[in-house]
C-alpha positions in Angstrom: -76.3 121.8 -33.6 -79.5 119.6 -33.7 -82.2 120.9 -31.1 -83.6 117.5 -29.5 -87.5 118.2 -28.9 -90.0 116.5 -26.7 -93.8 117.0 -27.0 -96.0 116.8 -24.3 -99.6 116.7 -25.6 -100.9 115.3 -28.9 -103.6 117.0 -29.5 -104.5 120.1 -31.8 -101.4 121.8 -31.0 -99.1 119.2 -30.5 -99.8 118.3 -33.8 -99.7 121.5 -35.7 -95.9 122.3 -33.7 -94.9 118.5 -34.6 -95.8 119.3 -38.3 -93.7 122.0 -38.3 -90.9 121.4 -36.0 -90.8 117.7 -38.5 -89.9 120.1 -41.3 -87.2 122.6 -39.5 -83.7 121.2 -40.6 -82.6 122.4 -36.9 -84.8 120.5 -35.0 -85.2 116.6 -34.2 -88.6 115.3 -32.4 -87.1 113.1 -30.2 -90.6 111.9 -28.5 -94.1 112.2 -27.9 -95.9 111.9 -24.8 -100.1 111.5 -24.4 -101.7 109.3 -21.8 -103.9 109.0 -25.2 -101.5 106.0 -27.0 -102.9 106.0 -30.1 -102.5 109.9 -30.5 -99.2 109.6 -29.1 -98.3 106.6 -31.7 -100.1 109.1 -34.5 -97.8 111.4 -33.8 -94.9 110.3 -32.6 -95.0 108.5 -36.5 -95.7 111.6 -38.4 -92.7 113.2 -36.2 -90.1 109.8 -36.3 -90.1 109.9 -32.8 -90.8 107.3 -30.2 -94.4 107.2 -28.7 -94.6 107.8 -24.7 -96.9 108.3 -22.0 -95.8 110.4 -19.4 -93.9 113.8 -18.5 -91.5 111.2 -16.1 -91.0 109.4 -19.3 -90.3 112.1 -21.5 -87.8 114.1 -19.6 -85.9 110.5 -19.4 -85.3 111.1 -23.1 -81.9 113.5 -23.4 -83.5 116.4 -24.7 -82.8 119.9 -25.1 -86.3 121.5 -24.7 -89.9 120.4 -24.8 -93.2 122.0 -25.9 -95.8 121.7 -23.6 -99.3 121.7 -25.5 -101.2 119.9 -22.8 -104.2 121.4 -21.2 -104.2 124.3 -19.0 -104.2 123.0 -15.9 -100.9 120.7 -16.8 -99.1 123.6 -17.5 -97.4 124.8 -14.0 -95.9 121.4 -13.6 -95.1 120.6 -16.8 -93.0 123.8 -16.8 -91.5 124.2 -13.6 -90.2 120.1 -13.6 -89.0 120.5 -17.8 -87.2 124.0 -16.1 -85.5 122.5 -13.4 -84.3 119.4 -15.4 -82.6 122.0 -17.4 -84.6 121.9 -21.0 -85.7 124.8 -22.9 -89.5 125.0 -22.6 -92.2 126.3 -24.9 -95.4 126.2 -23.3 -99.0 127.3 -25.4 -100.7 130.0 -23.3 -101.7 130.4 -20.8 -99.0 130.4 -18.2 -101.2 128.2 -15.6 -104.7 128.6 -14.4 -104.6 131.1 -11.7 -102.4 134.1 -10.6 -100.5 132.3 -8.0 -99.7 129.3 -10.1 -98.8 131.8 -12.9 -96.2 133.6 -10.3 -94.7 130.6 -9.4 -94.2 129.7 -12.9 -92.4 133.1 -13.7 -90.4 132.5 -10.4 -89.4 129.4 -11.9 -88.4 130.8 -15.3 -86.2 134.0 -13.8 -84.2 131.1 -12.2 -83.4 129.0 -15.1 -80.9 130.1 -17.3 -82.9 128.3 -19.9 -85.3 129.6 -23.0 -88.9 130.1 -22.4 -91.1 131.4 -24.8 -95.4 131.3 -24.6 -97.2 130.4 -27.7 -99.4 133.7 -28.3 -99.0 133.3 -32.3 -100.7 136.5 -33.2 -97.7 138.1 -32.8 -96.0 136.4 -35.9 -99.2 136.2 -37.9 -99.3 138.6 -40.7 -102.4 140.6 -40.4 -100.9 141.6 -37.0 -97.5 142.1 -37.7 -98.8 144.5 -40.6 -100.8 146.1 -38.2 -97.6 146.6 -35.3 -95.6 147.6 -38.1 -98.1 150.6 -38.9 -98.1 151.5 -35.6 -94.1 151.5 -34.9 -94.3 153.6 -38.0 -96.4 156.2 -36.5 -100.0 154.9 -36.6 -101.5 156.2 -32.7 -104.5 153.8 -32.0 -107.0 155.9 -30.4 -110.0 153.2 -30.8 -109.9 150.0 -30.7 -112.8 147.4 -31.3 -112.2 143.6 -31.0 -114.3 140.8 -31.4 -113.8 137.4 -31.0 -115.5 134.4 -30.8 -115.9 130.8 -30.7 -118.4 128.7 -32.1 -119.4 126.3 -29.5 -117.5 124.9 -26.1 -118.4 120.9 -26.0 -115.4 120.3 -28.8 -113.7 119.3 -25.5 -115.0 118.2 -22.2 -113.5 120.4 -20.1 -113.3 123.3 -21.7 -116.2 125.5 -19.8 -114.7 123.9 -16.4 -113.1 126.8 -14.8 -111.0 124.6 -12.4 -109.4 123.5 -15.1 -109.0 126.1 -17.9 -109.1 129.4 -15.5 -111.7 130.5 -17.4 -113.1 131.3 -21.0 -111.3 134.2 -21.1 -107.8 132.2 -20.5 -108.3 130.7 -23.2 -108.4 132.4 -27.0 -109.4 136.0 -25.7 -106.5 136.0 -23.9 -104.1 136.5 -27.2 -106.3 140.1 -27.5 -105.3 141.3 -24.0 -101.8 140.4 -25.8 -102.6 142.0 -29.1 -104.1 145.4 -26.6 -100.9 145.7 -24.6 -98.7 145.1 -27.7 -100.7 147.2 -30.4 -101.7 150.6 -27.9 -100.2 150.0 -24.3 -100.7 148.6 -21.2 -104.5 150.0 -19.6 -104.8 152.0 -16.7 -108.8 150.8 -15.8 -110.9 147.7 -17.2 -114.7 147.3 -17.0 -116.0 144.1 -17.4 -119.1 142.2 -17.6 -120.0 138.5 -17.9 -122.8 136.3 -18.3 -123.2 132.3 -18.3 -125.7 132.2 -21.2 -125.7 128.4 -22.7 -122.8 126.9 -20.7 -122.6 127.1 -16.6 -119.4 129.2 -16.6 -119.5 132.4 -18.4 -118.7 132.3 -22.1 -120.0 135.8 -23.1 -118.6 139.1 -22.4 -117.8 142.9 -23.2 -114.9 144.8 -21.9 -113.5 148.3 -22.0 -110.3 149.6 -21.3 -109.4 153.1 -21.1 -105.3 154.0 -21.7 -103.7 156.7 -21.0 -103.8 159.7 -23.6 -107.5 159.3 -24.1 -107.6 155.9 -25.6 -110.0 153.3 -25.1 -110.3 150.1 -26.1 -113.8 147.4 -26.3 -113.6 143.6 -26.6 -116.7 141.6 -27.1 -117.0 138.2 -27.2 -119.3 134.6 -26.9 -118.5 131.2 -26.6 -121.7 130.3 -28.5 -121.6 131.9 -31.8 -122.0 129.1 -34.6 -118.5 129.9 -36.2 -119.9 132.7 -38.6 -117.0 134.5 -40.4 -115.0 136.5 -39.1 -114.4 134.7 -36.0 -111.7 137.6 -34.7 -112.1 141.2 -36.4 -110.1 144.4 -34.8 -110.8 148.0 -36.0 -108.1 150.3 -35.0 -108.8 153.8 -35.3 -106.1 156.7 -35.5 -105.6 160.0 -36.7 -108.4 159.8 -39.2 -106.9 156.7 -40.1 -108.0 152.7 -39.8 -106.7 149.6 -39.6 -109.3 146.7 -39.8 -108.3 142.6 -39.6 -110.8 139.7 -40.5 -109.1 136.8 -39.2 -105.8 136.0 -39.9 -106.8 136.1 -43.6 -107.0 140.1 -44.6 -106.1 143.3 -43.6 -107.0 146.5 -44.4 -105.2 149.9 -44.4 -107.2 152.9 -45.0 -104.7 156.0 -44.5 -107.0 158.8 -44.9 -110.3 160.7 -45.6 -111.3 160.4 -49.3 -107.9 158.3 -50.2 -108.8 154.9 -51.6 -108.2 152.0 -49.2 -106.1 148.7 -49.7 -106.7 145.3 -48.7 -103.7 143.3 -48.0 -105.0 139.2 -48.1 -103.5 136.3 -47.3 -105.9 133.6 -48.2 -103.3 131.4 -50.3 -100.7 131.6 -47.5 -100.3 128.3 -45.7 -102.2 128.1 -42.4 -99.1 127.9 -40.0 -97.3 131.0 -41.6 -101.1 132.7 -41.2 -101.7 132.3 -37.6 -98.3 132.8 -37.0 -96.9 129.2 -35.3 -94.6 128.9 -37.6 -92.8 132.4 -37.2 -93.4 131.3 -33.3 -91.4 127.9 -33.8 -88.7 129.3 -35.8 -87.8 132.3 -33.1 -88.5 129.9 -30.2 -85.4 127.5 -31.5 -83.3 130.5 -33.0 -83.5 131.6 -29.3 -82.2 128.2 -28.3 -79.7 128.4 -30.9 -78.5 131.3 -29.2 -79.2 133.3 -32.3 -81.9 135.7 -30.2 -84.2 136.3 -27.6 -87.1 134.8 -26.4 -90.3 136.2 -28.3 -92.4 136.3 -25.9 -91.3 136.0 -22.4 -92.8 134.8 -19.1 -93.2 138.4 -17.9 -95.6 139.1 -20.9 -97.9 136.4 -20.5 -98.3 137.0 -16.3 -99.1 140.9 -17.6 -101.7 139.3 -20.0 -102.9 136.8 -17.3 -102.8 140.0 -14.8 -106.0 141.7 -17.5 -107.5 138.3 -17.0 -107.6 138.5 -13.5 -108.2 142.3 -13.5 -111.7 141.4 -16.1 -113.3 138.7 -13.5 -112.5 141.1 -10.7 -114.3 143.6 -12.1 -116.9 141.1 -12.8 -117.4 139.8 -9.5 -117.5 143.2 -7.8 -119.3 145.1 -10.6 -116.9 147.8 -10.4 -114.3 149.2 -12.4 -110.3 147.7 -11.7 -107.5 150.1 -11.6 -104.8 148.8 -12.8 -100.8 149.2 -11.7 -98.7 151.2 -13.9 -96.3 148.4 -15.9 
């Protein structure tokens, strides 16, 4: 069977999942849509497919699913209309823009019988899967330290618009409330604080979780930081043991006091296998296939959305968030 593919946004990602999705013997990229023509006509001839316009338009074409790599604020109606016409969706994060728009989209998803998988690509990048697989094998994080940050916010117009992107920390931070739940657990309390240095929404903040069993977790992060490497870097600490990623690039293991430790790099491996959208890609049409589950389900990305929401609370009332068993 030959999965028949739609895009909806022809942009960065649209590009980067038509470039692989062009190469996957499985798949065939029917059509593009962008209200942009000439990035739709780019890539709709990079992918063979025909260029389009609109959602209307594109779920006119016979498809089986669509990836939605529009902006944020498209996302609740580009999934819940691709769902209900009966297509397999995979939608970049996050979700929507706001809890209840996020709700309705999971509402939507637990009635479909259909495939829908969010694109938080960490989770098939290598210096995390190296890092998972550690901890499955007995690693217990006891510290963890993230940073992440982004260079500047004007690469596109509306990006420090809250209205539309449900905040700074909707958008890339969000994969390390991912990588926190997946890597240690889900928290029991988050402390949060924010400041709007440089833009007029906040784009700088520093976070701590605690866990249960003593664990705590920090994330730090700016929106202004001049793209000095590394722009992500965790430090996991165990059992007098670490775990330390610079990018998607390295990783190190050091297993013990006074043993030598080893860097595992992956500078030469091509940039979609690095950050992990190609891995995403290939499980999100296996699953489609009927050859395995969704990766990364709707419930997973509300829970991430749910540390969002729990960080601006704590924000806005200065106090720390308690946070519902999972």
């Amino acid at each position: 069977m030959t999965v028949k593919v739609g895009i909806l946004g022809a942009g960065d990602m649209g590009r980067m999942h038509g470039d692989m999705l062009s190469k996957d013997a499985r798949v065939q990229v029917v059509a593009v849509a962008d209200l942009d023509a000439k990035r739709a006509d780019l890539l709709a001839h990079q992918c063979g497919a025909r260029p389009l316009e609109t959602l209307d338009q594109l779920l006119d074409c016979g498809l089986d699913a669509i990836y939605i790599t529009s902006p944020n604020w498209t996302h609740l109606e580009a999934v819940t209309r691709s769902l209900s016409a009966g297509l397999h969706v995979f939608s970049e994060k996050p979700m929507a823009i706001s809890m209840t728009d996020a709700k309705k989209v999971l509402e939507a998803v637990e009635r479909s019988p259909k495939v829908y998988q969010l694109g938080f690509n960490r989770r098939f990048a290598p210096v995390y899967k190296f890092c998972r697989e550690r901890v499955e094998a007995g690693f217990k994080p006891y510290v963890v330290n993230i940073r992440m940050n982004e260079g500047e916010m004007t690469n596109r117009p509306w990006i420090t618009d809250r209205a539309r992107t449900g905040g700074y920390l909707n958008e890339n931070t969000i994969h390390f409330m991912d990588m926190l739940r997946w890597l240690v657990g889900d928290p029991t309390e988050v402390f949060a604080l924010g400041e709007a240095n440089c833009y007029a929404d906040q784009v700088d903040f520093v976070i701590a979780f605690k866990f249960d069993g003593g664990r705590m977790a920090s994330i730090t992060t700016s929106g202004h930081a001049s793209w000095f490497y590394p722009w992500e870097r965790m430090e996991i600490v165990g059992d007098h043991e670490a775990l330390v990623t610079e990018e998607v690039l390295r990783v190190m293991h050091s297993p013990g006091v006074a043993k030598p430790a080893v860097w595992y790099d992956y500078f030469q491996v091509p940039k979609p296998a690095q950050w992990g959208y190609e891995g995403g890609d290939r499980s999100f049409v296996s699953a489609v296939l009927g050859e395995g589950p969704s990766a990364f389900t709707a419930s997973e990305g509300y829970k991430a959305m749910a540390l969002v929401e729990a960080c601006y609370e704590s924000i806005r009332t200065g106090q720390k968030v308690v946070l519902r068993k999972a």
